[in-house]
N, C-alpha and C positions, 0 to 999 in steps of 0.2 A: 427246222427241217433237218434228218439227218443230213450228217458231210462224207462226202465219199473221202476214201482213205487218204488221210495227210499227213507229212513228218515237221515237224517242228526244227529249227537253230535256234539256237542261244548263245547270244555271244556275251562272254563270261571271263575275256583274260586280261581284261584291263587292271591296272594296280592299283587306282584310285589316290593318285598323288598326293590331292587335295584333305585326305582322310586322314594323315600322317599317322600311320599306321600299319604295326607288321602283318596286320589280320588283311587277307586278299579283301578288295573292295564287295566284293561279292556274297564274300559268310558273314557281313556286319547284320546282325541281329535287328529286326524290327518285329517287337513284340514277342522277343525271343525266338523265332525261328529268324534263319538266317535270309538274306533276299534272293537270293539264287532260290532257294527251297519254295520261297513265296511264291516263283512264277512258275514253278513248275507243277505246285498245287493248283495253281487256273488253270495250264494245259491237262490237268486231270479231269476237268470234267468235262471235255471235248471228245476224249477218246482216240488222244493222238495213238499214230500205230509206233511210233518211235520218237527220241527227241535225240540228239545231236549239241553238245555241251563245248562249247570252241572254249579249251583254256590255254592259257599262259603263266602270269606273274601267279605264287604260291600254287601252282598248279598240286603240288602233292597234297597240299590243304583241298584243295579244292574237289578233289577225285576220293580223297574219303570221305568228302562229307557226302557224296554221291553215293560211295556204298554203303552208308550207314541210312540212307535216304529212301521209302519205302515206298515205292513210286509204280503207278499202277500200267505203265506201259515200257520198253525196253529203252535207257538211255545207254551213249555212249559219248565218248570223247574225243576230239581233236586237239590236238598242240598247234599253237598261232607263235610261232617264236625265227622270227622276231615279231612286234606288235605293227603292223606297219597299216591300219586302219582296218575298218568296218568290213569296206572290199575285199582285202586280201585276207582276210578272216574267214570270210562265207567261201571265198575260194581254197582255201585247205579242205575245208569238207569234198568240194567236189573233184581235188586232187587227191587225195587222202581216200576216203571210202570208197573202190570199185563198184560196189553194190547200189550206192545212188547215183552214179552216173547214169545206169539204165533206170532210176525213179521217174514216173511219168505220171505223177502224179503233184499234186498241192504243198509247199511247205511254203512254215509259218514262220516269221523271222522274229524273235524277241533278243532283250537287253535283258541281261542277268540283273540288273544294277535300277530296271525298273518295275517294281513287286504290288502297284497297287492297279494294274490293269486288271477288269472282273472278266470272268469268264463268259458272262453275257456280251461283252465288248467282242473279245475272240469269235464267239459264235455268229456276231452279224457281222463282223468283217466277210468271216469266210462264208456265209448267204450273200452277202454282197459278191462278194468273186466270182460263186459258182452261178449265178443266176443272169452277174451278165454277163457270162463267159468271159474275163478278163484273164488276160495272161500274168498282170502284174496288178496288184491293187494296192492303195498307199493309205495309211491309216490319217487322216488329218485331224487336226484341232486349228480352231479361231481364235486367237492372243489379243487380246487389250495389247499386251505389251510384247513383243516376239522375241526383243533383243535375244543371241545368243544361239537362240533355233533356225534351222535350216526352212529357208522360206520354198514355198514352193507355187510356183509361178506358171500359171493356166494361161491358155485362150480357148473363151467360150465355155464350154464343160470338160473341156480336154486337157489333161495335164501333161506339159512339158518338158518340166527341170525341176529339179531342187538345188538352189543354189547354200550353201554355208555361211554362214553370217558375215567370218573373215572373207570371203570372197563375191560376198554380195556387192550389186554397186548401188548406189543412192537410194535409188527408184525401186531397187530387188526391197529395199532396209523396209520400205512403208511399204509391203504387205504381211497381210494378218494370219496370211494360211501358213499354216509349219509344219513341216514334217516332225510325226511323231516317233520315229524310228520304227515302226513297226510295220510292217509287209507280210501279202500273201501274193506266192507266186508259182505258177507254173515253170518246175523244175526243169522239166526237159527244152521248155524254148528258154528261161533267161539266163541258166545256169551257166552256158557257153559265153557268154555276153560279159563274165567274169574275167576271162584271159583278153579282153579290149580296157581293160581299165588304164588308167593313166594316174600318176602321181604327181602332175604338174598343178599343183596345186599351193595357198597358201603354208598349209600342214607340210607337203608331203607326201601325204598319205594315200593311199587307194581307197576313194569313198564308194560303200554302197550306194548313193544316192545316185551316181553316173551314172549307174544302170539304167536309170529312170530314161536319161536323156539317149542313150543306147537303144532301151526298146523302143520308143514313138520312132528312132530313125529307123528300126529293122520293123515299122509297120505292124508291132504289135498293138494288143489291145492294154491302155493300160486307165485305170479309171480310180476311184477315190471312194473311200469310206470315211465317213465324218463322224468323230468322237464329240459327244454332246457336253462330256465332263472334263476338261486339261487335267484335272488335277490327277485321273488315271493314269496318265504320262510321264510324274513327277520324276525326276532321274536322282540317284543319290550318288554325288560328286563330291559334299563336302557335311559337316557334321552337323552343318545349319537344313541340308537338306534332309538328311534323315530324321531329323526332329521333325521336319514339317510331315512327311510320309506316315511318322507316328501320330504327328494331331492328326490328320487325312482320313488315318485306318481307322484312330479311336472314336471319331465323328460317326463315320459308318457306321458301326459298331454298334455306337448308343444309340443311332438312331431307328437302327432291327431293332435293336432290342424293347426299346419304349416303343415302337409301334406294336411288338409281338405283345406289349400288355406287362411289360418291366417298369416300376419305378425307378429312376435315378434322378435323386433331388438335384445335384449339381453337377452335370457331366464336364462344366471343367477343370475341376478336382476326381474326375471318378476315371482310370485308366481300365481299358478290358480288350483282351484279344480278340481277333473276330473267331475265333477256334470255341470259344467259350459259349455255353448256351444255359438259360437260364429258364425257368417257366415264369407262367404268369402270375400275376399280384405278387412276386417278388420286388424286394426293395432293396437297392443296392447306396449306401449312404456313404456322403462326402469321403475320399480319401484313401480310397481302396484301387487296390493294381492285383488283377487278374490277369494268368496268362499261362497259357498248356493246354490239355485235354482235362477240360472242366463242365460237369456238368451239375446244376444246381438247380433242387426243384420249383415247384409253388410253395407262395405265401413265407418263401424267406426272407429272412431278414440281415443282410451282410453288411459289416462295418459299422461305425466307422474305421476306419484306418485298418483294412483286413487287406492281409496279401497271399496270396495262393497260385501256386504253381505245382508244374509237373501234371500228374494223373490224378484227379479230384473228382470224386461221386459224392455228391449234398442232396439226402433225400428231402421230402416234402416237409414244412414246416420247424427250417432249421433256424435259430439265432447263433451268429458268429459275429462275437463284438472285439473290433479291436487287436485283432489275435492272427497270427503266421501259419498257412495250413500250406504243406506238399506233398504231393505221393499220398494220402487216405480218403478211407471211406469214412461216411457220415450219416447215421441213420435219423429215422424222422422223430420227429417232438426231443431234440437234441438242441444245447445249449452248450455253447462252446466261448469262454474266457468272460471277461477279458484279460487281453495278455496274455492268453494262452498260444503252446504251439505245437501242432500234431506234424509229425513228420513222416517218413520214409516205413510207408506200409501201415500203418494204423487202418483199422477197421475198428469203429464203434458202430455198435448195435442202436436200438429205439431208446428214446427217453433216457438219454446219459447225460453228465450234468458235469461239464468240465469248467471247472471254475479259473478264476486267475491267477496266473504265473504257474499253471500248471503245464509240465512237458509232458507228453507222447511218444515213444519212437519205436517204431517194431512192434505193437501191440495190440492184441485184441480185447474188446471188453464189451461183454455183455449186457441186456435192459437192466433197464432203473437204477442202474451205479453211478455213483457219486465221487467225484474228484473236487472238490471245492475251491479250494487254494493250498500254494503255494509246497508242490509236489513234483517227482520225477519221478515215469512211469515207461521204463526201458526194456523192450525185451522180456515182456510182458504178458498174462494171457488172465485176466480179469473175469469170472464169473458175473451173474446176474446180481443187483441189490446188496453189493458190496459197495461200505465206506470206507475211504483214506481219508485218514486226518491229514490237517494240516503238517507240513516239512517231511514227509513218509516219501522214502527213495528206496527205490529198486539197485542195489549193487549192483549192477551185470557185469560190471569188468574184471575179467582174472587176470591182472599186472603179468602173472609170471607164466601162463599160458597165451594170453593176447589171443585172450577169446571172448566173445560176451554170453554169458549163463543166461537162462528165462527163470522168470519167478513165475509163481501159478499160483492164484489165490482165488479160491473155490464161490461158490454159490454162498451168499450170505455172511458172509465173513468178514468181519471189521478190524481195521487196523489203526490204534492211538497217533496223535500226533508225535511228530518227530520221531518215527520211529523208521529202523534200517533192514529191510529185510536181503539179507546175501544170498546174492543165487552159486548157484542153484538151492531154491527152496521152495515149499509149497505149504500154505496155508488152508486147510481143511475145511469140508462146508461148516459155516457156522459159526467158524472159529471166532477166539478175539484176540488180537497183539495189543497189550498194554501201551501206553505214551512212552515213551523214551527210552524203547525196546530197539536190541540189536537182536534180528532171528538169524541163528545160523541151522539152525537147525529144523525138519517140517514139523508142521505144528495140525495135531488130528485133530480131526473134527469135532466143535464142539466145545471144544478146550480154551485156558484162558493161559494166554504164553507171555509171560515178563521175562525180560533178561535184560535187567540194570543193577546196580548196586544199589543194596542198602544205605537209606538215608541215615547218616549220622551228625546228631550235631554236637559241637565243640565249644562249652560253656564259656564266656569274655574270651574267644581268639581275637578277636577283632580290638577289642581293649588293649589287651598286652600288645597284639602289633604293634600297636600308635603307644606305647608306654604310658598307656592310663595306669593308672597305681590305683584309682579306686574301682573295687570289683562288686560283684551282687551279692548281697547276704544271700 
C-alpha cells in the first residue's frame, strides 16, 4: 500500500569501542559499501521524503561519506555530542531542526550500525502503523536466546515497557520478545515525550525505549510489528559480528540468485554482493568474491578463484577463469585468463581471447583479438583480429614527463613475442612487429618492422672463458 509522507532518524554517532578501530563504527564496510550506506539504501525504496543522520564520534568521516553518497531523497545531519544514549539522540533532532517540530507526520527510527534489515520489513512495519492508527509501533523479534536485548514486556496484546537486559529483573530475563530497536512513530504526539526522559538508569543514559512506557501512560496507542527473520536485526558491535552480517548478506544473495536460475556449486566458498546481478544458466564456481555494480550475463561461466569489483558489464556467454577483473567492460563469446587481470576502464569487444597472466589497464580492444599469455596491455586501443605474442608490453610511462602515452595498434596487425612497443606509437592495419622488437617508432601499414640487433656469433668464446686450450679445427 502507498505510505503517506514520512521522515526517517538514523542513529549513527556511536564509536564502536568494541571494533578497535579509528574507522567510525558506522563506514566499516560490509561487502564493500559501508553500513550506514547499507540502511539508507532500504530507506530508498520506501520513498522516504527526508532522512535525518544523528552523528558524533568521527563525525567529519561520517558527513563525507554522506556527501559522496548518492541518495535519492534529502538527508541531513545532527551532532549528538556528548553521546549520552539513544534518547538524548532522537531528542537533538527535535531540539536541533525547527522545521520538524511542526512535522505531523510518520518517522522511522533506524541504527546506522544495523544494514541487513530488507525494505519489505520497513514497508510492513509502516502498513502496520498506518492501518491501526498507532501512534508508536515497535518492531519485535522472538529469541531462542535474548540475552543482551531489551525485552519487552506485554499484557494481553498490549505493549507496556521495554526493559534493558542490565536492568531487567529475573522474570523480565525469561522473555523472548526483544526489542529490535527499530520504531515507527507519530512525531507530533511522541516527540515531546522526549524532554520526560530520565537517566536513572543502569548506563546512565536516556533510553528511547522509555518512551514506550511514557506513551501507554499519556494513553497513547502503541502496538507491535513482528519481524519473522532476527537475523534482519543483527547489530554490528564487534568484528565477530560483522563476519556474521557478511555470511547473513552472502546467504541471501546466493540464494536470489540460484532461485533466479544461477548455478553456484559451493556457496560456502562462493562470496557475492547483493548489488551484483547475474542472468540465468550462469555458473559461478568455488572461490570467487564479487562486489560493486556488477552485472553479468547468461550462460557464464566465472571462476574458479575470480574476484571483481567496482563497475563491471559481463555480456552473454563469457568465461572468466581464475583471473582479477575492476572498473571493465566484457563482451560476448569472450574468454578471459587464467590469471588474467583487466583493470581501470578496459572495454573489450566480442570474441576476445585474453589469455594468462595477461594485464589490461585503460584499454580498448576490438572482435576476434587475441592476447594469449603472458603480456601488459596499458593505455592501449587494439583494433579487430590483432595478435600479441607472448611477453609484448605497451611502455606507457614517460619517467620524465609522468605521463602515460597510448599505443594504437590497427585492424589486423600482429606483434612477435617479447616485443616493446613505446608509446606513443602506432602500429598500422596489417602490420607485423618481429619477436624481440623495440618499436619506437609508427610502423605503416602493411609493413614488417624489426628493431633488434644483429645476431653475431663468436667462434670458442665460451672455451677460452673457462681456459679450454683445445679449440675447433
Amino acid at each position: 500500500m502507498p505510505h503517506n509522507s514520512f521522515k526517517a532518524v538514523i542513529l549513527a554517532a556511536g564509536k564502536g569501542t568494541r571494533l578497535k578501530s579509528e574507522l567510525p563504527k558506522v563506514l566499516h564496510p560490509l561487502f564493500g559499501k559501508p553500513l550506514l550506506m547499507r540502511v539508507l539504501d532500504t530507506l530508498g525504496g520506501l520513498q522516504a521524503s527526508e532522512a535525518c543522520v544523528i552523528i558524533g564520534h568521527g563525525r567529519e568521516q561520517v558527513t563525507q561519506a554522506l556527501d559522496a553518497y548518492d541518495s535519492p531523497f534529502a538527508i541531513r545531519t545532527v551532532v549528538q555530542e556528548p553521546q549520552l544514549g539513544t534518547g538524548h539522540a532522537l531528542l537533538q533532532v527535535r531540539q536541533k531542526l525547527a522545521d520538524w517540530q511542526n512535522f505531523s507526520g510518520n518517522v522511522l527510527i533506524l541504527s546506522g550500525d544495523v544494514p541487513l534489515l530488507t525494505t519489505e520489513t520497513l514497508a510492513t512495519l509502516l502498513e502496520t502503523h498506518q492501518s491501526a492508527q498507532n501512534d508508536l509501533t515497535v518492531l519485535v523479534a522472538t529469541l531462542a536466546n535474548p540475552f543482551g536485548y531489551g525485552r519487552v514486556i506485554t499484557e494481553g496484546h498490549s505493549i507496556l515497557r521495554v526493559v534493558e537486559q542490565k536492568d531487567a529483573s529475573e522474570a523480565e530475563k525469561q522473555v523472548q520478545t526483544i526489542n529490535t530497536g527499530v520504531y515507527c512513530l507519530n512525531w507530533a504526539k511522541i516527540s515531546p515525550l522526549l524532554e520526560q526522559l530520565s537517566s536513572d538508569n543502569a548506563q546512565g543514559e536516556f533510553y528511547l525505549t522509555d518512551v514506550i512506557a511514557l506513551a501507554v501512560q499519556a494513553g497513547y496507542r502503541v502496538g507491535l510489528s513482528h519481524l519473522d527473520d532476527p537475523d534482519e536485526v543483527l547489530g554490528v558491535n564487534a568484528r565477530a559480528d560483522l563476519a556474521q552480517c557478511h555470511a547473513v548478506l552472502n546467504t541471501r544473495t546466493l540464494n536470489r540468485l540460484m532461485a533466479e536460475g544461477v548455478t553456484i556449486l559451493h556457496p560456502a566458498s562462493t562470496f557475492i554482493a547483493p548489488e551484483v546481478r547475474i542472468g540465468a544458466d550462469s555458473t559461478v564456481l568455488p572461490g570467487c568474491y564479487l562486489q560493486g555494480d556488477i552485472t553479468i550475463g547468461k550462460r557464464c561461466l566465472i571462476g574458479p578463484h575470480t574476484t571483481m569489483s567496482g563497475s563491471v558489464e559481463v555480456a552473454d556467454d563469457v568465461k572468466i577463469m581464475q583471473s582479477v577483473v575492476r572498473d571493465s567492460r566484457i563482451g560476448a563469446f569472450t574468454n578471459v585468463g587464467p590469471f588474467a587481470q583487466l583493470r581501470d576502464g578496459v572495454d573489450i569487444s566480442h570474441h576476445v581471447n585474453i589469455g594468462n597472466f595477461v594485464e589490461v589497464k585503460k584499454t580498448r580492444i576490438d572482435h576476434h583479438t587475441n592476447a594469449a599469455h603472458l603480456a601488459y596491455l596499458g593505455d592501449a586501443e587494439l583494433g579487430s583480429d590483432v595478435n600479441i605474442g607472448a611477453g609484448t608490453i605497451t611502455a606507457n610511462y614517460d619517467p620524465v614527463r609522468d605521463i602515460k602515452e597510448r599505443t594504437i595498434i590497427a585492424h589486423g596487425a600482429k606483434v612477435g613475442s617479447n616485443s616493446v612497443l613505446v608509446a606513443p606509437v602506432s602500429v598500422g592495419e596489417n602490420a607485423s612487429v618481429a619477436a624481440g622488437s623495440v618499436i619506437t617508432k609508427d610502423v605503416k601499414p602493411w609493413n614488417l618492422a624489426i628493431a633488434r640487433g644483429r645476431q653475431v656469433e663468436i667462434n670458442d668464446w665460451v672455451k677460452r672463458a673457462k681456459g679450454i686450450t683445445e679449440v675447433t679445427s
